[in-house]
C-alpha positions in Angstrom: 121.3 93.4 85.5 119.8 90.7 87.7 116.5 90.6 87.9 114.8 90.5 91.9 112.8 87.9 93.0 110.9 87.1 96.2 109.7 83.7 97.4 107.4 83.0 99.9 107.1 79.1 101.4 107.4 76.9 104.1 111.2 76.6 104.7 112.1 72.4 103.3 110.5 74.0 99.7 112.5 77.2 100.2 115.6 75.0 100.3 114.9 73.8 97.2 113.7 77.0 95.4 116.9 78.8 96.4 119.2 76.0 95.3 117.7 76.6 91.9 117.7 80.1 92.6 121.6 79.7 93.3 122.3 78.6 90.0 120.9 81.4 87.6 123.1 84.2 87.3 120.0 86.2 85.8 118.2 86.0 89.3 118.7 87.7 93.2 116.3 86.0 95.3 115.1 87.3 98.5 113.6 84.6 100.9 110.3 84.9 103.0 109.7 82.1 105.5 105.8 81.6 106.6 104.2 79.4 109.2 100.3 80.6 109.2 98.9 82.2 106.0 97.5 85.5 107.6 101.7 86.3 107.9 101.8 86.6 103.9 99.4 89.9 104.5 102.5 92.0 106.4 105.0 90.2 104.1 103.2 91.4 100.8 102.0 95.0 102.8 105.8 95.7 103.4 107.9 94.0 100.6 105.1 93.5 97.6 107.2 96.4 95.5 110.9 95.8 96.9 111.5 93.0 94.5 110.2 92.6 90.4 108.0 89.4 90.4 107.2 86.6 93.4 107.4 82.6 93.6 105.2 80.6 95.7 105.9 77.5 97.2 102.7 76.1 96.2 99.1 76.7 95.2 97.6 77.5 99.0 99.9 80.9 99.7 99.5 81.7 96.1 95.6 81.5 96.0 94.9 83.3 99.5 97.3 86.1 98.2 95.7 86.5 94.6 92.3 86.4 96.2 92.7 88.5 99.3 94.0 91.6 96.7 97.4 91.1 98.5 99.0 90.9 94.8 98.2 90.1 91.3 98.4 86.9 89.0 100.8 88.8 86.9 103.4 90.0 89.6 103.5 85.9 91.0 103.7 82.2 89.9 104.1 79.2 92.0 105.2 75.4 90.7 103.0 73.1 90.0 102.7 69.7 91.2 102.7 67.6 88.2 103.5 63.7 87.1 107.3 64.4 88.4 106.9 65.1 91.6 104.1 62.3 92.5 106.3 60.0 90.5 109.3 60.7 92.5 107.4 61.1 95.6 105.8 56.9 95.1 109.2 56.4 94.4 110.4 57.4 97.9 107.3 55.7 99.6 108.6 52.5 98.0 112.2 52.7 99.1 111.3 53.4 102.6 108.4 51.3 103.2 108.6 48.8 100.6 107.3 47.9 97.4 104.1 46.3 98.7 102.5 49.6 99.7 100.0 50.2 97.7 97.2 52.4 98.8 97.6 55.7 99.5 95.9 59.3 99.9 96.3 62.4 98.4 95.2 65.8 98.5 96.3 69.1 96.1 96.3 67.1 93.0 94.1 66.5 90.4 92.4 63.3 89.4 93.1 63.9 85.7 97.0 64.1 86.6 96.6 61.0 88.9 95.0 59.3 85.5 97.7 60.5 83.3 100.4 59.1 85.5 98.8 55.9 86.1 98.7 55.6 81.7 102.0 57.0 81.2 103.9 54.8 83.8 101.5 51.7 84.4 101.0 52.1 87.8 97.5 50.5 87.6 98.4 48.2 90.8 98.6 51.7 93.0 95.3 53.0 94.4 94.8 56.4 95.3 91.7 57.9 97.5 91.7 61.5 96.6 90.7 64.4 98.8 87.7 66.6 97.7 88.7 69.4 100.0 89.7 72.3 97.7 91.2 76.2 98.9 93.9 77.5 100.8 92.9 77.6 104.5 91.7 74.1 104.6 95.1 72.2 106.7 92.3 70.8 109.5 90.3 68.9 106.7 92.9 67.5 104.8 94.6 66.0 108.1 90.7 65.0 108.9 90.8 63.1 105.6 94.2 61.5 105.8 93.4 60.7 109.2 90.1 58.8 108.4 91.4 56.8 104.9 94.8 55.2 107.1 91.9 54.7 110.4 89.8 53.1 108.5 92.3 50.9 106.3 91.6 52.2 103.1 95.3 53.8 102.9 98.6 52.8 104.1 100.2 56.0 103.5 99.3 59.6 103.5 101.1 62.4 100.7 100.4 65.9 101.1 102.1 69.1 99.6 101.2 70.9 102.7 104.0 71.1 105.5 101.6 71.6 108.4 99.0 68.8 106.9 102.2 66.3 106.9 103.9 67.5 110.5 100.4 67.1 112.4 100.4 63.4 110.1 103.5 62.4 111.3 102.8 63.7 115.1 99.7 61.3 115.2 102.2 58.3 113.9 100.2 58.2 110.9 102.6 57.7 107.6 103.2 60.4 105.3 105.1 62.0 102.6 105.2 65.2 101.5 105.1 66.0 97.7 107.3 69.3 96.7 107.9 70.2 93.2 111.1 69.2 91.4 113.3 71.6 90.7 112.5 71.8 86.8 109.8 72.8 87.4 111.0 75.7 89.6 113.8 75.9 86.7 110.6 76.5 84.5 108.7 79.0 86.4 111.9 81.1 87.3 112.3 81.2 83.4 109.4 82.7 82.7 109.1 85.2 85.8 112.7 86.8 84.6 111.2 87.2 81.0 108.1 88.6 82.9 110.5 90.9 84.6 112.3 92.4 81.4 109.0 92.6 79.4 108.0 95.1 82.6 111.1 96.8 82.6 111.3 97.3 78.9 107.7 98.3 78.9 108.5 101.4 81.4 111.0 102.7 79.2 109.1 103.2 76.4 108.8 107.2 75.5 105.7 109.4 76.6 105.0 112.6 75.8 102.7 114.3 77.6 101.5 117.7 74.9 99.4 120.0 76.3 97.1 122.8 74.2 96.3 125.6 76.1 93.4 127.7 75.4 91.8 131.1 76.4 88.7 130.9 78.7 86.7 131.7 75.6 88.1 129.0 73.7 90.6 130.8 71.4 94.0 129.5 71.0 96.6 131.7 73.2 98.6 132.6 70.8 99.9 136.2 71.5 99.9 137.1 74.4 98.8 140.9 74.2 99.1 142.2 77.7 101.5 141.8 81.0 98.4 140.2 82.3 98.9 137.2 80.1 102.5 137.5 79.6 102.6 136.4 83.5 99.5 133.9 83.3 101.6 131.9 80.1 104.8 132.9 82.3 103.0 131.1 85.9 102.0 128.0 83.5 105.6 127.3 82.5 106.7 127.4 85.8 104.2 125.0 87.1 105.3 122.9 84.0 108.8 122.8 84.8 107.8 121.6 88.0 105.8 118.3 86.7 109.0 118.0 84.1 111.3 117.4 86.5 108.7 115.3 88.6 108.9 113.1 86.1 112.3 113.2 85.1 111.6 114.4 81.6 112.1 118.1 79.7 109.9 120.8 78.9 109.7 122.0 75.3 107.4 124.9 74.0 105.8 123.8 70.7 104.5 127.3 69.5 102.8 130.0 71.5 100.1 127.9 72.7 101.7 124.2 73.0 103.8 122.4 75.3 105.2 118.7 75.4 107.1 117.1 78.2 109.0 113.9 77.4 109.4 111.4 79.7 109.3 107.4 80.3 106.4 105.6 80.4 107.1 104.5 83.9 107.7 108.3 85.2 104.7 108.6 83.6 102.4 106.0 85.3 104.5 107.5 88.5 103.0 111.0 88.4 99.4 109.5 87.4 99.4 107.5 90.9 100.4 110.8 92.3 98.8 112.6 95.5 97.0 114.6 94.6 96.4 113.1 91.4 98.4 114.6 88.7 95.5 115.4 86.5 93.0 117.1 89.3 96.7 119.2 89.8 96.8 120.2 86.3 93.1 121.0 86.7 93.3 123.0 89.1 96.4 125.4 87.7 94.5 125.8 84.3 91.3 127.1 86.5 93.5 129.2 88.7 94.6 130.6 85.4 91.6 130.8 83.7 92.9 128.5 80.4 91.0 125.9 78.7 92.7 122.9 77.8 93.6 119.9 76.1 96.0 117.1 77.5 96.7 114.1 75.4 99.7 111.5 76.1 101.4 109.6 73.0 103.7 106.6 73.9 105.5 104.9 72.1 108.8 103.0 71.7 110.8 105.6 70.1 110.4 109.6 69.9 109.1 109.6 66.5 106.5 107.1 67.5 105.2 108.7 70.7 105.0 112.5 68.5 102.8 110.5 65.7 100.5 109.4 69.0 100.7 112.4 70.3 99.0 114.3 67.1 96.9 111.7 66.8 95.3 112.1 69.7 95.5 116.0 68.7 93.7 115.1 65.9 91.1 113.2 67.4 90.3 116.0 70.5 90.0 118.8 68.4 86.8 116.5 66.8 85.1 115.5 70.2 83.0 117.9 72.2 84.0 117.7 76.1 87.0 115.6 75.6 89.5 117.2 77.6 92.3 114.3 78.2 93.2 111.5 75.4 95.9 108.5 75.5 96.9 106.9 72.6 99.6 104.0 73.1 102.2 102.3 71.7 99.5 100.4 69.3 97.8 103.1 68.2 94.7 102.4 70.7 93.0 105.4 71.7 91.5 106.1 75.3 89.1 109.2 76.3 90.2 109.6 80.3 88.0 112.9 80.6 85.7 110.8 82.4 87.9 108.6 84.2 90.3 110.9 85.3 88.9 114.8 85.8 85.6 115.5 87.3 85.0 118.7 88.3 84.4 119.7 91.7 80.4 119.6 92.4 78.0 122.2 91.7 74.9 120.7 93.6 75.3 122.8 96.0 75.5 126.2 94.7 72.4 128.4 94.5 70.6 128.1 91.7 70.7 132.0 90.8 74.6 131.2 90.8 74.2 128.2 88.3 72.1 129.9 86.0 74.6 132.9 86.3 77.6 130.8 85.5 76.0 129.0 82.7 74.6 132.1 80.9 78.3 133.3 81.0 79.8 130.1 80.1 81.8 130.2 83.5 83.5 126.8 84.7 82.0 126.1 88.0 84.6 124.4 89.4 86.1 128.0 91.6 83.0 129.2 92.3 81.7 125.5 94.0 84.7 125.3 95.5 84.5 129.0 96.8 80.8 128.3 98.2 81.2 125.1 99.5 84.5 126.6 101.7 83.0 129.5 102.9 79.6 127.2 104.2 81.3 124.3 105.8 83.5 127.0 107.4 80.7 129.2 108.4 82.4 132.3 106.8 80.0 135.7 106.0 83.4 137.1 104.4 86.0 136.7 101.9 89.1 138.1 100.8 92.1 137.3 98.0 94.0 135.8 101.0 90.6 133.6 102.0 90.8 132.0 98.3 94.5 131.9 98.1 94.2 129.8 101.0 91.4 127.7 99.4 92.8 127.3 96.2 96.6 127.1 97.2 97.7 129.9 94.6 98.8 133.3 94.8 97.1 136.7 96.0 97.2 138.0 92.8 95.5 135.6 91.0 92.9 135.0 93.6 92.4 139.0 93.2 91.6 138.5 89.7 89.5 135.4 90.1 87.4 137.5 92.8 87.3 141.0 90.1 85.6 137.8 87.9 83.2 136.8 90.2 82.3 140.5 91.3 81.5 141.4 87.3 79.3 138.1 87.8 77.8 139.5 90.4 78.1 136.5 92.6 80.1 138.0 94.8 80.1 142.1 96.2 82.5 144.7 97.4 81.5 145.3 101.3 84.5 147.4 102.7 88.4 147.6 101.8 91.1 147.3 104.3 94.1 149.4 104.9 97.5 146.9 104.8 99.2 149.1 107.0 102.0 149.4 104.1 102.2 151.1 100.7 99.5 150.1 98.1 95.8 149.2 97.7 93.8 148.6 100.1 92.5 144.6 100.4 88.8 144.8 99.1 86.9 142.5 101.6 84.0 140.2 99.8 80.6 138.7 100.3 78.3 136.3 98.7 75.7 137.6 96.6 72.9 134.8 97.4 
């Protein structure tokens, strides 16, 4: 399988980067042309997940890319410019202008490769006036500087690795070279971006298993479940499991009367966690709706034996810690506690303090309730009914009837009429808030 690579660069080093590119089976490259660095931000908007890793022409589009949060130093490399390509670049001065040039300037590079060079090849009869000028966005300071060392006779010759620097150089009939990197180099960083690539893609295959623990609301382990009541809450929660199974491409497998796991790929995985909404605020939210306490813990590894060892270790190490609600172990056996990170519960600042006290005493989960209050006030709403929180939590009637038979044995929450359907059944009971 090839692996897909972008490139990004002023067109003479794209020539070169796809020549290279041309002659490794391993890589498909797909070419990006650029003229002023504020194109690379719809480039990298549009394309930035279309192709595995990225190549840079050169430091500048690199730099303003990495530090502008357009991508990251691990998705993208560029080649450097090292003794090769200033070597062969004097070379070319010196067959086109002769062997008596001597002075010249030079910008991009570093002084210590300069000295190195010099050591290496003997050059000590070449002179070189450096450019201070340093960052990406910086093409009117560098031509300022070429301009002023050939103007003032220290330099006979300008090199650049910037194509705009050296076009603007040659316009003003100044001379100039400009400096792109050899194509080992590019051989080099094109190596190491495809075993970059496969390290990623091998990485997303490892297993996950997501294993789930599921709880009664007074912290028992649902084990039996004694009444249709339950029968249909355990029945609802396998459904809405199914669902995030084949989300993620995996399978659902019940593990007792209480567990689940689904098993997956780590990259399925890290899919459903960018979700919207996010996938654990999801799960949240159907455990509340179902009144279950919980425990989530996700075990990768690189086989299925090795992911189930994660996955009761981090088992093992929930059913210790108070609070801890979702735990990660990976492939090394590290251990991450993402209750904080990951699930925090709707706010309850803004409930009455009567209904805090209430829900506390009674070991209620605020989450429903704050939700509840904070719907029916920004909505301006004196009354409620199982359709009003169906609606507001995105469930069924008949678990929002049950929720709201909860809340009236609270007594947050009173019985002010009931409401003929106009069809065979109950009546729809009709709800205020007790404040």
């Amino acid at each position: 399988m090839k692996v897909r690579i972008g490139a990004i660069g002023a067109p003479d080093s794209l020539r070169k980067i796809e020549a290279v590119a041309d002659e490794d089976p391993r890589i498909e490259l797909v070419v990006f042309e650029y003229e002023e660095l504020p194109e690379l931000d719809e480039i990298l908007n549009v394309h930035r997940h279309s192709v595995s890793q990225w190549i840079f022409s050169g430091s500048s589009p690199y730099l303003y890319c990495v530090e502008n949060g357009l991508i990251t130093s691990r998705e993208a490399m560029y080649p450097p410019v090292h003794g090769m390509a200033l070597l062969g670049t004097c070379l070319r001065v010196m067959q086109e202008l002769g062997s008596d040039v001597k002075r010249m300037s030079l910008d991009k590079v570093d002084e210590e490769l300069v000295q190195e060079m010099f050591s290496e090849y003997a050059l000590d009869r070449l002179q070189f006036e450096l450019c201070p000028v340093s960052g990406y966005d910086c093409n009117d300071e560098l031509i300022a500087f070429h301009s002023e060392c050939f103007e003032s006779g220290k330099t006979e010759v300008a090199l650049t690795c910037h194509l705009g620097v050296y076009e603007e150089l040659q316009n003003r009939g100044i001379p100039s070279f400009r400096i792109i990197p050899p194509k080992l180099a590019i051989r080099t960083v094109f190596n190491l971006l495809v075993s970059r690539a496969r390290n990623h893609l091998y990485g997303k295959m490892k297993m996950a298993i997501l294993g789930l623990a599921v709880q009664t609301g007074d912290g028992r382990t649902c084990r039996i479940a004694h009444s249709f009541a339950d029968q249909e809450r355990l029945l609802e929660l396998k459904t809405e499991l199914l669902e995030i199974a084949k989300q993620v491409n995996g399978s659902l497998v019940e593990r007792g009367a209480s567990g689940f796991f689904i098993y997956t790929t780590q990259g399925d995985y890290e899919l459903m966690e960018s979700s919207d909404p996010p996938f654990y605020r999801y799960l949240d939210e159907i455990m509340s709706r179902l009144s279950f306490e919980y425990q989530l813990v996700i075990g990768v590894g690189y086989t299925v034996y090795d992911a189930e060892q994660n996955v009761q270790l981090a088992f093992d190490h929930a059913s210790g810690a108070a609070g801890t609600r979702i735990i990660a172990v990976d492939e090394e056996k590290n251990l991450f506690d993402l209750t904080p990170e990951r699930l925090t519960d709707f706010p309850d600042g803004h409930l009455p303090e009567s209904w805090k006290e209430t829900l506390s005493r009674h070991q209620y989960k605020p989450n429903i309730p704050a939700k509840l209050y904070h719907y029916m006030q920004i909505k301006g709403l004196n009354e409620l009914t199982s359709e009003t929180l169906a609606l507001i939590l995105k469930n069924t009637e008949r678990n929002s009837r049950r929720i709201l038979n909860e809340l009236e044995q609270l007594k947050l929450i009173e019985v002010i009429r009931e409401e003929s359907l106009g069809r065979p059944g109950r009546p729809r009971k009709v709800y205020r808030l007790v404040t």
